[in-house]
C-alpha positions, -999 to +999 in steps of 0.1 A: -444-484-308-432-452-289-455-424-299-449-386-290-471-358-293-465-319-293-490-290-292-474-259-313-490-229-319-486-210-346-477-174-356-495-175-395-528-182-406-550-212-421-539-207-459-500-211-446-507-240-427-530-254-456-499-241-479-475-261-462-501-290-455-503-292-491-469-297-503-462-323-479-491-341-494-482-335-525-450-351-522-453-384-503-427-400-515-406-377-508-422-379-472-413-414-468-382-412-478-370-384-455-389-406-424-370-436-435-337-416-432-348-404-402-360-435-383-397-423-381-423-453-381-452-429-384-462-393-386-493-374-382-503-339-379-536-321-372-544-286-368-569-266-346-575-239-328-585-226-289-584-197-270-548-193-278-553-191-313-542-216-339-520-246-332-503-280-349-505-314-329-476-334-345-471-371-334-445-390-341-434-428-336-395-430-332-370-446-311-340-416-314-352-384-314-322-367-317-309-391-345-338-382-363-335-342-360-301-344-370-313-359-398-341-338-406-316-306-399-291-319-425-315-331-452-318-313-485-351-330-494-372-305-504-399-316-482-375-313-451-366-279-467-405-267-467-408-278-433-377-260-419-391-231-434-427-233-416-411-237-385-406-199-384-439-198-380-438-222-344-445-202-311-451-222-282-445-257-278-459-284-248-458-322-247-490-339-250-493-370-226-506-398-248-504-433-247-468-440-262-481-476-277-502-462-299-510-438-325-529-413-310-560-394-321-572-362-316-610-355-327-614-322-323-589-314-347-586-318-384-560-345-394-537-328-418-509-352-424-504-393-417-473-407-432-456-436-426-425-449-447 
């Protein structure tokens, strides 16, 4: 396992998060697909919020991250599409220090998203 984690917040509100939350739920399949082409072994997301206002954790398990955003960049899967388009919506980003073998948690936050292929 290699796990990553990134804090981003966000520049919208709850209902464009839960919008977006949504349709990536909505279309699993989908989902797994585009983290097969991407290399992705597992991804989570969970949303909260602190003095800095709203924010995503997303976690991924990958080997290549650059493989996999070229992927994700080029993809016309409509979920990968969706996404692109929330990410106007990204402000700041930091990297969470986790432990890389294994998927991490986050329980002060609400788990939106767990996918795996």
């Amino acid at each position: 396992m290699n796990y990553s984690a990134r804090k981003t917040y966000v520049t919208c509100d709850r209902p464009t998060i839960d919008r977006w939350s949504d349709y990536l739920n909505g279309h699993l399949d989908e989902g797994r697909l585009s983290l097969s082409q991407e290399g992705v072994r597992h991804e989570l997301w969970w949303v909260g919020q602190d003095d800095g206002g709203l924010f995503l954790i997303g976690a991924m398990d990958l080997d290549d991250y650059e493989k996999a955003l070229a992927v994700f960049r080029a993809s016309t899967l409509s979920v990968d599409q969706v996404h692109r388009e929330f990410m106007k919506h990204w402000g700041p980003r930091v990297e969470i220090e986790i432990d890389r073998a294994a998927a991490p948690r986050f329980p002060d936050c609400e788990l939106l998203i767990d996918l795996k292929p």
